[in-house]
MDAnalysis code that builds the backbone (N, CA, C; Angstrom):
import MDAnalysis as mda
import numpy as np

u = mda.Universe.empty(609, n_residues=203, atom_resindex=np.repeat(np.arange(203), 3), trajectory=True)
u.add_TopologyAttr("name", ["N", "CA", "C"] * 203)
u.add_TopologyAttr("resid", np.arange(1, 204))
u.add_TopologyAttr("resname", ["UNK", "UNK", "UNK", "UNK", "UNK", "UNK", "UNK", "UNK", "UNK", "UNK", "UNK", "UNK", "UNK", "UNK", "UNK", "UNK", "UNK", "UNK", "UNK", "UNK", "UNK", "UNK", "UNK", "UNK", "UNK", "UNK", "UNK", "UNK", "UNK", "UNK", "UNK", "UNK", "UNK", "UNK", "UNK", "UNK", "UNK", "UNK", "UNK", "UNK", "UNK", "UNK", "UNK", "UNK", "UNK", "UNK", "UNK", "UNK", "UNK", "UNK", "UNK", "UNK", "UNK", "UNK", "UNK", "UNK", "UNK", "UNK", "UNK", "UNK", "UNK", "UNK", "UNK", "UNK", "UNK", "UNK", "UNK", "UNK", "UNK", "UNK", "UNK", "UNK", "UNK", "UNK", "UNK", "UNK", "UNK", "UNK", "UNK", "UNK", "UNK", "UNK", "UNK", "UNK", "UNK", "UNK", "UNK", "UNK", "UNK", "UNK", "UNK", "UNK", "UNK", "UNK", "UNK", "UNK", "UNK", "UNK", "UNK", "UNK", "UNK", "UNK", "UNK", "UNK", "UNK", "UNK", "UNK", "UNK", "UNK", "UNK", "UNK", "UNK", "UNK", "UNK", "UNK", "UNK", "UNK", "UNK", "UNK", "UNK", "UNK", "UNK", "UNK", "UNK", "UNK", "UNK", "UNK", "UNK", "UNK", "UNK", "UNK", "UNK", "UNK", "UNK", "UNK", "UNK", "UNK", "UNK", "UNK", "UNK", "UNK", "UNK", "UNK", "UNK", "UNK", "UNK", "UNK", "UNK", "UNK", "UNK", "UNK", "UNK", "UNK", "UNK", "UNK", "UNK", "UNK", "UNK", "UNK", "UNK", "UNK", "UNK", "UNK", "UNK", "UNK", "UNK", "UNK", "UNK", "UNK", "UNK", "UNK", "UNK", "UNK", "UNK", "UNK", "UNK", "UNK", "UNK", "UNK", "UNK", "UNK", "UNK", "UNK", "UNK", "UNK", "UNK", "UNK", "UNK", "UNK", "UNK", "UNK", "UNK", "UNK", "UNK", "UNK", "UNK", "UNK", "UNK", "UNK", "UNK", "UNK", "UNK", "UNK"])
u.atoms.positions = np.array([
    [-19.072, 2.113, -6.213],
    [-17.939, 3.044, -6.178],
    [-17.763, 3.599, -4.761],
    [-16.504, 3.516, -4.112],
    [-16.620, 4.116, -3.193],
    [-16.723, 5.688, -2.782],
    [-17.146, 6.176, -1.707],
    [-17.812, 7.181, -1.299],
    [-17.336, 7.894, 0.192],
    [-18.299, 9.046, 0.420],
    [-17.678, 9.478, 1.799],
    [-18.533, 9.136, 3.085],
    [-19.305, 8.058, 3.046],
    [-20.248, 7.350, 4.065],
    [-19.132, 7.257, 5.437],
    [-17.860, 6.442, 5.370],
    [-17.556, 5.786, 5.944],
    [-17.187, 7.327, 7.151],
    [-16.233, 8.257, 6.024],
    [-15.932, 9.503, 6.082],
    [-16.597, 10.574, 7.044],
    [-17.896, 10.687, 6.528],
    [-19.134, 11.645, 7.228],
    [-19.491, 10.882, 8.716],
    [-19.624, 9.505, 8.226],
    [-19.721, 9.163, 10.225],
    [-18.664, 9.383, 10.975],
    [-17.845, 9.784, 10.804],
    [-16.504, 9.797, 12.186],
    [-16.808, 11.206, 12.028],
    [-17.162, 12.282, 11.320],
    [-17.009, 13.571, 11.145],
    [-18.264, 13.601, 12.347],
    [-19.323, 13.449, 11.871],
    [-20.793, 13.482, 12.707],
    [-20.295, 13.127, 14.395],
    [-19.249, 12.285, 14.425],
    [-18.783, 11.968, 16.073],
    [-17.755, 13.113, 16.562],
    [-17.626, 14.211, 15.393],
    [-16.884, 15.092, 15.948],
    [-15.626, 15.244, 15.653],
    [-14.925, 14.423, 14.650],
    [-13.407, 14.623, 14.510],
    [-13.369, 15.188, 13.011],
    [-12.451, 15.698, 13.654],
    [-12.127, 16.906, 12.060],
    [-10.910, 16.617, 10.900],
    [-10.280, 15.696, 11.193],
    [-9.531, 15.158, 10.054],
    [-9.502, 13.541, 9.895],
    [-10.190, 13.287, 8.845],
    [-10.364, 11.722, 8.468],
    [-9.114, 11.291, 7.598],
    [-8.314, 10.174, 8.052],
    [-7.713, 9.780, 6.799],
    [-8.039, 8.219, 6.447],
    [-7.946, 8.070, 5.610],
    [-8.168, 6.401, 5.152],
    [-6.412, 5.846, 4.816],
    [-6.364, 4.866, 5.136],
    [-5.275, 3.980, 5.017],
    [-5.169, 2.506, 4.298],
    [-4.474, 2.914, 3.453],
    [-4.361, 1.086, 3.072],
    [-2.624, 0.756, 2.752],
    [-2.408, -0.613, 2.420],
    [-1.151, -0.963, 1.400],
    [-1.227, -1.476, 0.621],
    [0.385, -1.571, -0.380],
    [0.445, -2.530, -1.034],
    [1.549, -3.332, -1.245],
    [1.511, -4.282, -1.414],
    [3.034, -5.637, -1.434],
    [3.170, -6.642, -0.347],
    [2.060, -6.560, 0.290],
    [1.878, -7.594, 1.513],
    [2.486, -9.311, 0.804],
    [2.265, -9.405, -0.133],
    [2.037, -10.659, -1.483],
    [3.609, -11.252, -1.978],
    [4.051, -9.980, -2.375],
    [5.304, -10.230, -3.288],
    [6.302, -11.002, -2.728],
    [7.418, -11.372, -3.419],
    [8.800, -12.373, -3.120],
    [9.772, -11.388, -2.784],
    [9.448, -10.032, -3.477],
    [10.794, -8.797, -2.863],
    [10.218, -7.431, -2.759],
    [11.554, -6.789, -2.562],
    [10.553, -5.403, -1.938],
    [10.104, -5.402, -0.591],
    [10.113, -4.135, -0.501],
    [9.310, -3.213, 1.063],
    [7.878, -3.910, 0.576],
    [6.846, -3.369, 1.715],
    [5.420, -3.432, 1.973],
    [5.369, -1.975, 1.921],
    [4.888, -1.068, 1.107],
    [3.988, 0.593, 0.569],
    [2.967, 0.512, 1.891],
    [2.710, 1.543, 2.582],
    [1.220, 2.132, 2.880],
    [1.500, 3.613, 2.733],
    [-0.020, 3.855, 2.636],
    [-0.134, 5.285, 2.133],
    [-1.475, 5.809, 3.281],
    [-1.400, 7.094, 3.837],
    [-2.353, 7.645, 4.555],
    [-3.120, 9.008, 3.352],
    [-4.256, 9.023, 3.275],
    [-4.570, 9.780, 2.443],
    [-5.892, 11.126, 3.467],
    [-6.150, 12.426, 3.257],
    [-7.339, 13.242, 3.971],
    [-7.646, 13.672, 2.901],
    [-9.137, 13.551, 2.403],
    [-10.091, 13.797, 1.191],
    [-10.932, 15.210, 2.139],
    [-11.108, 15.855, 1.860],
    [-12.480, 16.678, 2.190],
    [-13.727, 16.184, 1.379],
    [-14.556, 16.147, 2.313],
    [-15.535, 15.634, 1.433],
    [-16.128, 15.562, 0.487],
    [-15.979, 17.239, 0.107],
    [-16.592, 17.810, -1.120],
    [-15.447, 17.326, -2.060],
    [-14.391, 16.861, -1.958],
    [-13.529, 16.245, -3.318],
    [-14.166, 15.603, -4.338],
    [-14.080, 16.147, -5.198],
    [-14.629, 14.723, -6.584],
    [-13.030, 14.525, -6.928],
    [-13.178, 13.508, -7.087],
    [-11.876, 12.582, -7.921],
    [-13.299, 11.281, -8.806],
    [-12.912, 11.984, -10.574],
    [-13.523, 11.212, -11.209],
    [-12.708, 9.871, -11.548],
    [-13.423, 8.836, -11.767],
    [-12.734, 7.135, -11.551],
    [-11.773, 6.614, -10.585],
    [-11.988, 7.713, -9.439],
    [-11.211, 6.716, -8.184],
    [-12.153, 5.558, -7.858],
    [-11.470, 4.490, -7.263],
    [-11.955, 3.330, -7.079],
    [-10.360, 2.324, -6.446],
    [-10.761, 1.460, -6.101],
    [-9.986, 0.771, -5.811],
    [-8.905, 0.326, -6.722],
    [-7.583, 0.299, -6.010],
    [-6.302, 0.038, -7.213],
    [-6.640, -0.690, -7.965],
    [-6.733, -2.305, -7.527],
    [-7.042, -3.745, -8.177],
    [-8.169, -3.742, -9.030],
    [-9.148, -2.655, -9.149],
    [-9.605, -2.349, -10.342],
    [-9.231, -1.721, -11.733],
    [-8.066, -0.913, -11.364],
    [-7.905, -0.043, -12.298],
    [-6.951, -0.591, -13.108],
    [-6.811, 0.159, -14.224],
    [-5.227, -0.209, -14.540],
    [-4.201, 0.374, -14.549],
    [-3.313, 0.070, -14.943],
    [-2.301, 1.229, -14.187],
    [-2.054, 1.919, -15.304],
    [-2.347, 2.430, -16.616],
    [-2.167, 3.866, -17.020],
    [-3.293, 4.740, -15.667],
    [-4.347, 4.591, -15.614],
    [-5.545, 4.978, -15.153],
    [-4.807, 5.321, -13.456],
    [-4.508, 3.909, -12.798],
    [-3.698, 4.628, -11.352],
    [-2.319, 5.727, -11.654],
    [-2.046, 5.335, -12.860],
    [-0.805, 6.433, -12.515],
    [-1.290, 7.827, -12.543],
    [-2.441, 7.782, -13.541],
    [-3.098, 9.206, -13.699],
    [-4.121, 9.775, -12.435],
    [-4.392, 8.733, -11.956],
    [-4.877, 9.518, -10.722],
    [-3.733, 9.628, -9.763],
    [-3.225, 9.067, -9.425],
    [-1.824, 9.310, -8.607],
    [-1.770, 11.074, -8.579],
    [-1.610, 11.853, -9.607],
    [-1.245, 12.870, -9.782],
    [-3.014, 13.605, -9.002],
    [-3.459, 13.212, -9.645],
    [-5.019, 13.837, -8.799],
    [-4.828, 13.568, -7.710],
    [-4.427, 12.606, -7.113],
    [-4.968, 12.677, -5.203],
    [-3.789, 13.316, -4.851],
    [-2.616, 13.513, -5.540],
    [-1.973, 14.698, -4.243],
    [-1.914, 16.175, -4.924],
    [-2.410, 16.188, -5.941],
    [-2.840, 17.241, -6.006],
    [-3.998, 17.950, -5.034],
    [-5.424, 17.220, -4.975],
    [-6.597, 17.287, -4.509],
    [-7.054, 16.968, -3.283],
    [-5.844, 16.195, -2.477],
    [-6.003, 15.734, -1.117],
    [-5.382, 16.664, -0.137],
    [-5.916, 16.537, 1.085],
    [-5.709, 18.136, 1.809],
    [-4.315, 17.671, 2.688],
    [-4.387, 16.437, 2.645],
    [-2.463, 15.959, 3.182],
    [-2.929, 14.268, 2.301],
    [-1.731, 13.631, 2.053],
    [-1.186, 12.198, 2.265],
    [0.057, 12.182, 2.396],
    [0.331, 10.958, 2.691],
    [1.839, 10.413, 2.690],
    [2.089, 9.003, 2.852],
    [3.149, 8.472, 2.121],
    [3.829, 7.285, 1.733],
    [4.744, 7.014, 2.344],
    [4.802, 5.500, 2.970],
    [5.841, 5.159, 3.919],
    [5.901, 3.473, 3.375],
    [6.506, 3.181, 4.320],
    [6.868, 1.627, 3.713],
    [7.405, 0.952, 5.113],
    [7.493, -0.098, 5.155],
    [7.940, -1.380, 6.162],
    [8.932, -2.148, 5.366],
    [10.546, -2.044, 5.687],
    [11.767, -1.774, 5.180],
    [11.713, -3.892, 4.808],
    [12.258, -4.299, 4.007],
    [12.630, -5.358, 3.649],
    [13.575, -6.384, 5.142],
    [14.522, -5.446, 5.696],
    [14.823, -5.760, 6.938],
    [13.913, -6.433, 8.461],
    [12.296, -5.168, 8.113],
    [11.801, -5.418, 9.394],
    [10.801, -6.655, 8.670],
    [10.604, -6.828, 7.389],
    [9.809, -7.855, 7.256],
    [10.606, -9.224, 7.575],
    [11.645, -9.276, 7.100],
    [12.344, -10.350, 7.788],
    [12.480, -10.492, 9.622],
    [12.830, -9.003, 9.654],
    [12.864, -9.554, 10.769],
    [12.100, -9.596, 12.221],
    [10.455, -9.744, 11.472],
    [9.712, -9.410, 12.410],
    [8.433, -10.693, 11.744],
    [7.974, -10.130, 10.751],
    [7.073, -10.331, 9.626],
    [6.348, -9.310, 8.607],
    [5.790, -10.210, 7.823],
    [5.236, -9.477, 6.969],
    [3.917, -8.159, 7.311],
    [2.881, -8.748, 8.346],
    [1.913, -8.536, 9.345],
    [2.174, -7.094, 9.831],
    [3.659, -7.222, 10.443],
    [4.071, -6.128, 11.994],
    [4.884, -4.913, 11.007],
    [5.605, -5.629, 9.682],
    [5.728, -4.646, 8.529],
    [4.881, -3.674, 8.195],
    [3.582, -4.572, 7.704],
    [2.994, -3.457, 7.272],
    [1.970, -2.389, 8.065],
    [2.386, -2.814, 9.649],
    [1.481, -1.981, 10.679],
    [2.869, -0.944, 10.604],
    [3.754, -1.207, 10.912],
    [4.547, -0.176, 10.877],
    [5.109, 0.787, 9.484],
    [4.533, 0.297, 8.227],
    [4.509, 1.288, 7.625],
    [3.048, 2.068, 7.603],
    [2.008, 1.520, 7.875],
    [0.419, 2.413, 8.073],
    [0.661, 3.025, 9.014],
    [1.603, 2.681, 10.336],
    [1.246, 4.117, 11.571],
    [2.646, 5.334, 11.346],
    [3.885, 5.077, 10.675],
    [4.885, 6.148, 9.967],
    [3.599, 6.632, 8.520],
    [3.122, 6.279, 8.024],
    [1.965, 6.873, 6.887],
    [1.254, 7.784, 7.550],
    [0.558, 7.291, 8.260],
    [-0.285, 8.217, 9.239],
    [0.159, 9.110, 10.109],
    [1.636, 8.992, 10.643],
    [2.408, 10.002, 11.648],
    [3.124, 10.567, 10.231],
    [2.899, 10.792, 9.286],
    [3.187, 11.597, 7.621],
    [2.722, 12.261, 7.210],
    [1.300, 12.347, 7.653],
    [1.063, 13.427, 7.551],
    [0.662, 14.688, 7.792],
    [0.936, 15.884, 6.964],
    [1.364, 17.062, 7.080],
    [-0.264, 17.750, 8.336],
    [-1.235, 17.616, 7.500],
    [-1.933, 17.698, 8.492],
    [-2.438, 16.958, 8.966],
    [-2.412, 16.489, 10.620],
    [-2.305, 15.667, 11.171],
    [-4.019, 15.084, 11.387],
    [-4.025, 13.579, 11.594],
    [-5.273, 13.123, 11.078],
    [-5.975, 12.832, 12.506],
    [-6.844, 12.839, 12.813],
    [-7.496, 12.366, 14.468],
    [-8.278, 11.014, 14.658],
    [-8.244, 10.634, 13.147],
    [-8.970, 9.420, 13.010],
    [-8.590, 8.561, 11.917],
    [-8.473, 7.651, 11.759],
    [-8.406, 6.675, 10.529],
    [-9.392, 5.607, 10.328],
    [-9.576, 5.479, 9.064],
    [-9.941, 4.463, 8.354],
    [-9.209, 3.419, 7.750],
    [-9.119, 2.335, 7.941],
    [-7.789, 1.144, 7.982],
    [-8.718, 0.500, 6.876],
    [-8.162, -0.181, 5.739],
    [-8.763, -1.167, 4.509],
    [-8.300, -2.554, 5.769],
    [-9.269, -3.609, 5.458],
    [-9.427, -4.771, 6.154],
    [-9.942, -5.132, 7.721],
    [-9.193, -6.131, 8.206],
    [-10.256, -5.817, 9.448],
    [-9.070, -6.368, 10.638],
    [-7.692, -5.614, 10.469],
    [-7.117, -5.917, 11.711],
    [-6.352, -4.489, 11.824],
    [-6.542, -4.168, 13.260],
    [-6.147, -2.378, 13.776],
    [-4.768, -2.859, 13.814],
    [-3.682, -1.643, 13.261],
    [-2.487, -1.413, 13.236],
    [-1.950, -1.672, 14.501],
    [-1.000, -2.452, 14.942],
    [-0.418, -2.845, 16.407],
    [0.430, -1.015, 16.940],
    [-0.125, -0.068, 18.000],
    [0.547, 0.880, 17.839],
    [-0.309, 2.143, 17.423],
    [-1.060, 1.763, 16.479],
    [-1.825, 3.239, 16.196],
    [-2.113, 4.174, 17.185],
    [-2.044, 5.612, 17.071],
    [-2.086, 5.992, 18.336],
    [-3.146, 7.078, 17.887],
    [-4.071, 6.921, 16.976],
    [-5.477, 7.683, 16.982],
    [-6.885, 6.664, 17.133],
    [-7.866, 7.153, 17.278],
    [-8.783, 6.221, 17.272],
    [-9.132, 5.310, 15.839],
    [-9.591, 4.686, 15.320],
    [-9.372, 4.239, 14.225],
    [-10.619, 3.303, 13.798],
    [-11.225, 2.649, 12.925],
    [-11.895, 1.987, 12.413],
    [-11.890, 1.141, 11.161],
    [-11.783, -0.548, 11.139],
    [-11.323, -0.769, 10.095],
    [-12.317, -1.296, 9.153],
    [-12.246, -1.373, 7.850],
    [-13.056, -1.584, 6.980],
    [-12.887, -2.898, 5.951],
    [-13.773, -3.551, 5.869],
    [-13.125, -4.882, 5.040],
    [-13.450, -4.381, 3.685],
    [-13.244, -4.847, 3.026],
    [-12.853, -4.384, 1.193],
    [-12.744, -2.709, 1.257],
    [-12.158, -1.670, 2.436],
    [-12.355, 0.002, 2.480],
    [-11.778, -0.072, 0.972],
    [-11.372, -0.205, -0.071],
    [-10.935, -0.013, -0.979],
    [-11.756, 0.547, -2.144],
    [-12.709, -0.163, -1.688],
    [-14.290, -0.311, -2.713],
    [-15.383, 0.783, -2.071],
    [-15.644, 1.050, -1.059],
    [-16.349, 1.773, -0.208],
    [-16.124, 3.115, 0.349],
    [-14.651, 3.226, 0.619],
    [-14.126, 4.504, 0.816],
    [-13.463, 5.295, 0.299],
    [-13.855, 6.664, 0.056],
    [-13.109, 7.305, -1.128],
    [-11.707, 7.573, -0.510],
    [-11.400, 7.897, 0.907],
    [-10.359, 7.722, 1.270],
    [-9.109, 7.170, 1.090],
    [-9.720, 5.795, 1.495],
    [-9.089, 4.465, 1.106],
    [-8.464, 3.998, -0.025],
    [-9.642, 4.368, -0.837],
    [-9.504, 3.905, -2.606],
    [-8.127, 4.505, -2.781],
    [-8.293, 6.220, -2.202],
    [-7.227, 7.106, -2.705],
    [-5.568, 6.786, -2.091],
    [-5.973, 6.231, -0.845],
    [-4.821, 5.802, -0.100],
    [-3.877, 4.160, -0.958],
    [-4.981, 3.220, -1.779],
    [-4.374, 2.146, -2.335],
    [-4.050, 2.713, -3.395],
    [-4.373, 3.822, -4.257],
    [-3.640, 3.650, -5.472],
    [-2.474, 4.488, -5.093],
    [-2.535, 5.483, -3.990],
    [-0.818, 6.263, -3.419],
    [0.178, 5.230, -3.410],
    [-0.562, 3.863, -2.724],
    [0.688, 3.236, -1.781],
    [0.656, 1.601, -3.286],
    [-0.179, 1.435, -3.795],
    [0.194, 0.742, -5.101],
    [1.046, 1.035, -6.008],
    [0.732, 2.524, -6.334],
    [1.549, 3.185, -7.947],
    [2.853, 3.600, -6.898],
    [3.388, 3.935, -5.956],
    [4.282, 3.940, -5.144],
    [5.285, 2.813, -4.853],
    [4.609, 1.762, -4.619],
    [5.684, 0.858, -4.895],
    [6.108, 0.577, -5.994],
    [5.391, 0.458, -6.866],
    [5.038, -0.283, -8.323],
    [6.289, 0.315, -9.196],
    [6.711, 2.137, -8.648],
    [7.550, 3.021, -9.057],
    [9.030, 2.247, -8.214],
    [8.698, 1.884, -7.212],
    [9.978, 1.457, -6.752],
    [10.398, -0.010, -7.204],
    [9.537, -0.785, -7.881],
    [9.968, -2.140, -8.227],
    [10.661, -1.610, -9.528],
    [10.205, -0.444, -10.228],
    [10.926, 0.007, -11.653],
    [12.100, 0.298, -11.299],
    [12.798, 0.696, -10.422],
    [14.230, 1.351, -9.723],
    [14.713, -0.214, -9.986],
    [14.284, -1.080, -8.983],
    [14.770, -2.023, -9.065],
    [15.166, -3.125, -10.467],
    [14.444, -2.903, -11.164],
    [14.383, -3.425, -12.354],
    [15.481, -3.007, -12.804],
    [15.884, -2.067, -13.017],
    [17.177, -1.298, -13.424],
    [18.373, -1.914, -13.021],
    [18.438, -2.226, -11.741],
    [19.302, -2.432, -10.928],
    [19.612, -4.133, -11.142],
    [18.364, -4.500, -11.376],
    [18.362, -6.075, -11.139],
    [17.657, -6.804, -12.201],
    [17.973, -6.590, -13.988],
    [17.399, -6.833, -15.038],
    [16.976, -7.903, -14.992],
    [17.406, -8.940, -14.908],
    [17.331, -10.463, -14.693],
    [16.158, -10.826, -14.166],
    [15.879, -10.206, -13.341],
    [14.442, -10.643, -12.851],
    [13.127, -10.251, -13.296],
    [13.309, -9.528, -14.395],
    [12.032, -8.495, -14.585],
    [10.900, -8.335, -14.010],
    [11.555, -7.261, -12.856],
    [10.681, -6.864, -11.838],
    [9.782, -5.730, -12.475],
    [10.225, -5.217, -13.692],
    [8.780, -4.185, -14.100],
    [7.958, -4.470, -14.976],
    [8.004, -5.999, -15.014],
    [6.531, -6.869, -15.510],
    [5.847, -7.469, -14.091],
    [6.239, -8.314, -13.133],
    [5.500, -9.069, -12.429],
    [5.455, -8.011, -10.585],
    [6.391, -7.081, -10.966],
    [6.184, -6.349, -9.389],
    [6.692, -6.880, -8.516],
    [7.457, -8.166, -8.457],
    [8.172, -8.901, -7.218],
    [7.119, -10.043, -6.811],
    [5.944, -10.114, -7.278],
    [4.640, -11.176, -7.331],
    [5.543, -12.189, -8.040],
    [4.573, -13.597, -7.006],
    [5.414, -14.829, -7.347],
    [4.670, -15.639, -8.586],
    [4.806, -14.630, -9.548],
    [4.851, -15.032, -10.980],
    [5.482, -16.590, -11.204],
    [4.812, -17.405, -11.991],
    [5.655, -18.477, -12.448],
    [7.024, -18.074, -13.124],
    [6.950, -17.133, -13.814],
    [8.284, -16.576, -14.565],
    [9.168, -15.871, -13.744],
    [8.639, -15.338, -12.304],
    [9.431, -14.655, -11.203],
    [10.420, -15.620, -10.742],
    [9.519, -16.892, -10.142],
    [9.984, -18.200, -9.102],
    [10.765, -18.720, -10.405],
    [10.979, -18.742, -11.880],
    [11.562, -19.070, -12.488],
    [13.086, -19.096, -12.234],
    [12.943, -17.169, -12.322],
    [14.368, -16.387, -12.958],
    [14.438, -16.651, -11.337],
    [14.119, -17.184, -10.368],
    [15.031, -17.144, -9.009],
    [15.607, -18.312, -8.860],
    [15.285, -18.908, -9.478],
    [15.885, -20.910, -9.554],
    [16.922, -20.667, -10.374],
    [16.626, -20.099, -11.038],
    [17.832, -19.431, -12.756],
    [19.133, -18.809, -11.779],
    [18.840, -18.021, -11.254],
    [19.932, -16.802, -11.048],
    [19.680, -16.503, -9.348],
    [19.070, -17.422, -8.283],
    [18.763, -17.261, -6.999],
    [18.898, -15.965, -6.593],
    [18.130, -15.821, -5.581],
    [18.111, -14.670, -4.920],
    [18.630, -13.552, -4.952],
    [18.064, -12.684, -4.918],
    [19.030, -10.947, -4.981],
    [18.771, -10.442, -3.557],
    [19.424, -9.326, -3.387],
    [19.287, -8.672, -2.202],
    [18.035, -8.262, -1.798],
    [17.068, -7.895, -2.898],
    [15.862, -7.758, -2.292],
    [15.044, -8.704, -2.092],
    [15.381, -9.598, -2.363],
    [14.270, -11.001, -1.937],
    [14.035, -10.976, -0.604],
    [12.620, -11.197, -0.257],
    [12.091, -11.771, 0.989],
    [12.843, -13.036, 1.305],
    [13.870, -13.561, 2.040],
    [14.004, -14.803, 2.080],
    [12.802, -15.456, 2.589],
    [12.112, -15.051, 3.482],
    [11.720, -15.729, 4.035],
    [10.251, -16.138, 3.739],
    [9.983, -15.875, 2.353],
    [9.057, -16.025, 1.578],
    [9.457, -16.895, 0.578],
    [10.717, -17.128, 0.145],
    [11.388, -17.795, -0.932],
    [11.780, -19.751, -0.288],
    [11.521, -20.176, 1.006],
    [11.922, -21.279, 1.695],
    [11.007, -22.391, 0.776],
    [9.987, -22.517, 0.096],
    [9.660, -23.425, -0.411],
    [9.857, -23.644, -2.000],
    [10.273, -22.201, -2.346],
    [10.503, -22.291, -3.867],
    [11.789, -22.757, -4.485],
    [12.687, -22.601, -3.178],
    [14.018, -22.876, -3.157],
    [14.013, -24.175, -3.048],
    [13.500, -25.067, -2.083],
    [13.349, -26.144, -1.743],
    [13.401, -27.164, -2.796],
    [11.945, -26.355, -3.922],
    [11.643, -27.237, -4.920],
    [12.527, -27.322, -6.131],
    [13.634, -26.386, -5.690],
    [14.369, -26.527, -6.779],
    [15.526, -26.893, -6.753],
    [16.169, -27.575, -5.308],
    [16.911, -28.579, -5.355],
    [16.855, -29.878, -5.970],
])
């Protein structure tokens, strides 16, 4: 379960606000890319935080409400469907982790990044963590912000765009996703540029 190890060493070097960072939607066929910046005090208990991709989502939605209740700042940002096209997916989601991190309210002096490549731009010192999801309570708290966050915005969409039933598969390239896009091609939120081989195969 993750913990405040990662947390207490940057504190011990002297910096006084830790946040952990992660995203989610790096994966999907549509939709933004979510990141979320989260600051735990140490003494926080949050019982069954853990990493999103463990949980399920009654369980993330219910902590959702615990970490901003219990967290001393976070905030949710995203890397716009536009800049993933028109940059990539990669430079997307650095630019929604450093607007996450310039989000929040009290401002952080250090981060903890889930994986192991530093945000292009970050402008605090930073440290990244491979699986931080599992290890940092931070982190953990930062993937289920920026998971149950999108997850809420693929439901908007669903509304908007029945046909695809985006509030079963999340914009994930579900066999039944890549289906209904051969069915009824592309919507406005599609990644095109994630969609070039599925299209292909369905000429």
């Amino acid at each position: 379960m993750p913990d405040f190890e990662y947390e207490a060493a940057a504190l011990r070097q002297g910096y006084t606000a830790v946040c952990g960072v992660d995203e989610a939607g790096r994966g999907p066929l549509a939709g933004p890319v979510c990141a979320a910046a989260v600051i735990l005090s140490p003494e926080c208990e949050i019982e069954g935080l853990n990493d999103s991709k463990k949980l399920s989502e009654k369980k993330r939605e219910a902590l959702f409400d615990v970490i901003c209740q219990k967290a001393v700042s976070f905030s949710i940002a995203y890397g716009e469907l536009e800049e993933i096209e028109k940059f990539n997916i990669l430079e997307a989601t650095f630019l929604a982790m450093n607007r996450a991190i310039e989000g929040l309210e009290t401002k952080a002096d250090f981060a903890l990044i889930d994986g192991n490549r530093v945000p292009k731009g970050i402008k605090i010192p930073c440290e990244t963590v491979v699986k931080g999801d599992s290890k940092s309570a931070s982190i953990a708290a930062a993937s289920i912000l920026a998971k149950v966050a999108r997850d809420r915005l693929l439901l908007e969409y669903d509304q908007k765009y029945p046909e695809y039933n985006f509030k079963k598969h999340k914009g994930y390239g579900t066999k039944e996703h890549t289906d209904l896009i051969l069915k009824h091609g592309p919507c406005e939120i599609h990644r095109m540029s994630f969609l070039k081989n599925i299209l292909e195969k369905g000429r």
